[in-house]
N, C-alpha and C positions, 0 to 999 in steps of 0.2 A: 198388079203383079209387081215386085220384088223386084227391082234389078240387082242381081247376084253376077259378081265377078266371077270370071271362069278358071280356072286352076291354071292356065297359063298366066293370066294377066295377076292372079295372087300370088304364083312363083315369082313375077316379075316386081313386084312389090314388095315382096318379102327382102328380093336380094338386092333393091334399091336402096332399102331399110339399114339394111345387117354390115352394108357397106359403108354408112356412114352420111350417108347423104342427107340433105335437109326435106321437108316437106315439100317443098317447092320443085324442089330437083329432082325428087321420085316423082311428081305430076309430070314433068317436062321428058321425063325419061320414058313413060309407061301408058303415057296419055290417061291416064286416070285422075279424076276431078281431087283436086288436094282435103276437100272434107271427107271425101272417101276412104282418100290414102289416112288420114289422121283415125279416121273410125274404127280401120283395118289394124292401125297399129297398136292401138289401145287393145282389139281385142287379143292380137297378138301377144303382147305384152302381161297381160291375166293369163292367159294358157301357159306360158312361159313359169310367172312364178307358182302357177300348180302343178305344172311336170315338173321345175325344180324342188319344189315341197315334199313328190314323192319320190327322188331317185337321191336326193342330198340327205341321207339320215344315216346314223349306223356306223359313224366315221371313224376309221384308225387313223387318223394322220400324225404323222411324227413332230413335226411343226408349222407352227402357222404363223406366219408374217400380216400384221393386221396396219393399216392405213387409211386417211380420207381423200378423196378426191372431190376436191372444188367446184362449183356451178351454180347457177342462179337460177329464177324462176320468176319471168317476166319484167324484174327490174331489180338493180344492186340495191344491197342490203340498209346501203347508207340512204335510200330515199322511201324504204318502204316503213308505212305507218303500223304504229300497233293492230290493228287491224288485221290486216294486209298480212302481218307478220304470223297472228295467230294461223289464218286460213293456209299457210307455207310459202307464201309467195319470199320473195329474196334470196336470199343464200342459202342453198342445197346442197349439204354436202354428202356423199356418199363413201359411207365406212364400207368395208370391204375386208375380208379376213380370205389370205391366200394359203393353199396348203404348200408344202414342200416336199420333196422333190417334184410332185406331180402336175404344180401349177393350176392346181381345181381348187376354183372359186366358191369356197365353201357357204356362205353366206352374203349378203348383204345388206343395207338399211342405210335409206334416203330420210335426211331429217337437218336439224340444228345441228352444229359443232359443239356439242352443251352436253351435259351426264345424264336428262334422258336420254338423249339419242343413243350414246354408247353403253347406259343400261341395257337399255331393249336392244341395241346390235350383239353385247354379250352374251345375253340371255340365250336367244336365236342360235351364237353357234355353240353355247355350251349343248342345248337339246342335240344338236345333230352332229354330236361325239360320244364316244363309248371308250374310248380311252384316253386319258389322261396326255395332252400333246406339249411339246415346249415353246413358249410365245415371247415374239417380240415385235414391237411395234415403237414408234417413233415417241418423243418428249412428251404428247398428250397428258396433259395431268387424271382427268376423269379415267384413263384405263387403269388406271392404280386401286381405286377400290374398285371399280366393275368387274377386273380380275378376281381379286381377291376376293368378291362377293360369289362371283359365279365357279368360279375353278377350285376354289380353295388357295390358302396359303403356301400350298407346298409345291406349286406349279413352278417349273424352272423359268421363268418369266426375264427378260433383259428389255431394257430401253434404250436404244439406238440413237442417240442425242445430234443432231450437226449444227454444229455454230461457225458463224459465216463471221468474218471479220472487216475490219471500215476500210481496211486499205485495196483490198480486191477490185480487181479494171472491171470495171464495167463501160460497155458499149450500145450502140444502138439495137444489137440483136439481144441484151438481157437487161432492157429497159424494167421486164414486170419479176424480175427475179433478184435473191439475193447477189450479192459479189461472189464470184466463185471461186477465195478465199476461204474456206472453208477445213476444220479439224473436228473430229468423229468425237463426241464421248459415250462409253457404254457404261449402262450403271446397273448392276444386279437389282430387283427387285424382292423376287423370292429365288425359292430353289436352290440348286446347285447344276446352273446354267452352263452349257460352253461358252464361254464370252468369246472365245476367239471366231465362232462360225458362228455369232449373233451377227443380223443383220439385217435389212430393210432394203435391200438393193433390187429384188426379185418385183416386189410389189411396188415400187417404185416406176419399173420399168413396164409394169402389168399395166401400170394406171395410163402410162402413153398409148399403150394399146387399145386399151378401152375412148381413151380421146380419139383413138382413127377411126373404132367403132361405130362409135355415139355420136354425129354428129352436132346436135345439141349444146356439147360438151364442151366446144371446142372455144379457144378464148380469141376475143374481138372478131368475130362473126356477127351475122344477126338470127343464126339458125340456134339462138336460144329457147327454151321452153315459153311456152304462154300460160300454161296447165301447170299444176301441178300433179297432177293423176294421168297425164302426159308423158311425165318425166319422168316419174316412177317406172309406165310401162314400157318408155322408151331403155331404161336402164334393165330391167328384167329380163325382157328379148336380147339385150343383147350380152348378157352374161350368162346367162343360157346358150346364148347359139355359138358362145366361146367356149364352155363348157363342153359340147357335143360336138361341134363340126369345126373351130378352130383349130391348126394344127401348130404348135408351136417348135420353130425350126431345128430345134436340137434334140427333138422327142420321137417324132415320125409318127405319132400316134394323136389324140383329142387328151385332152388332161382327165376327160370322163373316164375314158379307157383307162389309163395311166393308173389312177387312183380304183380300179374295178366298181365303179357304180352301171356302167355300162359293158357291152363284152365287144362293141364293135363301131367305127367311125360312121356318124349320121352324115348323108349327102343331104342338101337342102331339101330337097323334096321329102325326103322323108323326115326331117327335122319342122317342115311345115303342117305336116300331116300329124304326128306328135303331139303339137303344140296346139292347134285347133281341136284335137282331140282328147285333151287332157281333163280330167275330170277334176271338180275343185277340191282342191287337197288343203288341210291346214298344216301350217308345220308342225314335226314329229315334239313328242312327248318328251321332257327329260326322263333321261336314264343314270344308271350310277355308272361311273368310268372306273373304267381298271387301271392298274397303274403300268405306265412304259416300261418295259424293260431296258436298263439305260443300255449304252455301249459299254465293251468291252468285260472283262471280269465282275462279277456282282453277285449278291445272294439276297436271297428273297425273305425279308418278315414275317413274323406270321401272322396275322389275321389280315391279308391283304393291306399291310400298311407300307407295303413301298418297297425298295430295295437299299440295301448298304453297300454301295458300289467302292471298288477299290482308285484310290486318284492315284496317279505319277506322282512321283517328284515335281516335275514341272509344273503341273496342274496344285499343288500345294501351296497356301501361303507359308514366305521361308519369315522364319521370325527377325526380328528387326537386327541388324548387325554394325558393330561398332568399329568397321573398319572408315576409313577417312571417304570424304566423295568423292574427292579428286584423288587419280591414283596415281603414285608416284611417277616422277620423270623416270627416263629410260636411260641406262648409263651410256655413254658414248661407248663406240666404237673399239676404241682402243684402247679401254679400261679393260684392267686383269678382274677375272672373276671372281665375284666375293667368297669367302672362304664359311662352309653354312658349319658352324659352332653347335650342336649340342646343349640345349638349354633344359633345364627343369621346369616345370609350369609353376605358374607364380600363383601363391599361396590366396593369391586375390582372385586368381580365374573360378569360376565356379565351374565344376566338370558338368561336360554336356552328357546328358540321358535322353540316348535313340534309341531306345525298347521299343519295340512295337506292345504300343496296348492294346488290351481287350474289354471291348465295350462293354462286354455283357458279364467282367469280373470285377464290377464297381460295388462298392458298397459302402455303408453310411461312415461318417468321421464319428467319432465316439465325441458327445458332446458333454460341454463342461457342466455342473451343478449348476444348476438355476440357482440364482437367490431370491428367498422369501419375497415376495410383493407388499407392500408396507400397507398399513391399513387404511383403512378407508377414511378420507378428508386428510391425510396428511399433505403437507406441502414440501413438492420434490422442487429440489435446487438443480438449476441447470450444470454447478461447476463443479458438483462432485469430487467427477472422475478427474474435471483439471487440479481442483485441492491436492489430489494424492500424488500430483507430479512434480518430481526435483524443477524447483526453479531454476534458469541459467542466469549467473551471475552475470551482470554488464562491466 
């Protein structure tokens, strides 16, 4: 017969897991034999990503903040052989694409830092969207065509750039980090993005959480992964159980709730019940996305091809101006006021034209007579057009 753990000692396991602990420290905690606990969590971990396979589809999200987080698989990257590297062992990174405002972890995908991985991590959340969201994510070069392969070009897209400088102190507590000297650059890629509320700070912060999560995760420990089919289930379960029973302090509610994939906060018990229960799902189907309705004043295209939103001023590039860079000194104090003259505009100014145009009143420039195309084998002279021009005398 079977020895089958009893629903006490699997809640106790579950929540030795979810908390972050290692293999070794859930056995010491729960009295449960550590190939147990490891069997337990693998199967956790498959139920996991098929209850998220069926509750993660269907997504409206307004934007999504995508990122990798770091980790390894039995041994760093620099001592694992081709081999070795094939099967996954070494460096693990895990992409992650976070919704906003709701902090629901829309996707993920454990792989290379390389353009398969963020192929197939795009792919993945384009299926489980239905409308058209606005993204940004850090310098990565491979999300530039992955976007643009999976979303289309017209996706409001920005890249969050931080570049860290040589002079920045560093100390013994940011020995494995950059100098934190550091200046932001954002750089439109498509769309017509807010750059001012572009950003990567959300999922930045997301990712420490999931490091108190996952023990595994965590850096200069030894509760690194041995598996790779380990690590995977060890990341599933627990971005799942963030998803449903995580409460995130400024929300009051589960980011499931937040985003309506769910209608109500899972207690563990019932999130282990879920998860054991889940039947094996694939992830959903692409669908076609609608387009956002952006903020503020806009009018809609017709054949669903997007919106002509109206920009501020502000929000406007102002054309390039030919006033000095540096602006003049400020007169002292006790200087008498200049006396403002009355001038004509100089015959040099070209007058500015602020008509507001209309797009849809454009039409073709009447174009000049072609000339004859010369016949066939003759031989064109590249100077032509320079022969017919007045020479400047030296």
């Amino acid at each position: 017969m079977a020895n089958v753990l009893s629903a006490e000692k699997r809640l106790a396991v579950l929540a030795a897991l979810v908390d972050g602990n290692s293999i070794r420290a859930a056995e010491r905690m729960t009295d449960v034999h550590r190939d147990t606990v490891m069997r337990f969590g693998v199967r956790l971990g498959e139920g996991a990503q098929h209850l998220h396979n069926a509750l993660a589809r269907d997504l409206t999200c307004p934007l999504i903040e995508c990122d990798e987080l770091w980790s390894y698989v039995r041994k760093k990257q620099a001592r694992v052989t081709d081999e070795e590297n094939t099967a996954g062992l070494g460096e693990a990174y895990t992409f992650v694409a976070l919704a906003m405002p709701s902090r629901f972890v829309i996707t993920w995908k454990v792989g290379k830092r390389d353009e398969l991985t963020t192929d197939a991590f795009l792919a993945d959340l384009r299926a489980r969207l239905i409308v058209m969201p606005a993204m940004t994510s850090d310098g990565f070069a491979p999300y530039v065509p992955a976007i643009g392969k999976h979303l289309g070009l017209g996706v409001d897209y920005v890249q969050v750039i931080k570049n860290y400088g040589a002079r920045g102190h560093r100390d013994d507590d940011h020995r494995y980090e950059p100098p934190r000297d550091l200046f932001i650059t954002k750089m439109v890629i498509s769309g017509a993005p807010n750059v001012g509320a572009a950003t990567t700070s959300h999922v930045e912060r997301h990712n420490g959480t999931m490091r108190h999560l996952i023990g595994r995760m965590r850096r200069l420990v030894y509760a690194f992964s041995k598996k790779p089919e380990h690590h995977r289930a060890a990341i599933s379960l627990a971005y799942t159980y963030y998803n449903l029973c995580w409460i995130p302090r400024d929300q009051g509610v589960t980011p499931a709730v937040t985003e309506g994939v769910v209608d109500h906060v899972y207690d563990l018990r019932e999130f282990m019940d879920a998860v054991l229960s889940a039947e094996p799902c694939v992830p959903p189907a692409r669908q076609p996305l609608a387009q956002r309705r952006p903020e503020g004043p806009a009018r809609e295209l017709p054949n669903g091809r997007g919106f002509l939103r109206l920009v501020s001023p502000g929000e406007a590039r102002s054309a390039p101006s030919s006033a000095p860079a540096v602006p003049p000194a400020a007169p002292p104090q006790d200087a008498p006021a200049p006396s403002i003259i009355p001038t004509a505009p100089s015959p040099m100014t070209a007058p500015v034209d602020d008509r507001q145009l209309d797009l849809f009143a454009w039409k073709p420039r009447a174009t000049s007579v072609a000339r004859p195309l010369p016949p066939v084998g003759t031989q064109l002279s590249l100077f032509d057009e320079l022969a017919s021009l007045p020479r400047k005398l030296s």
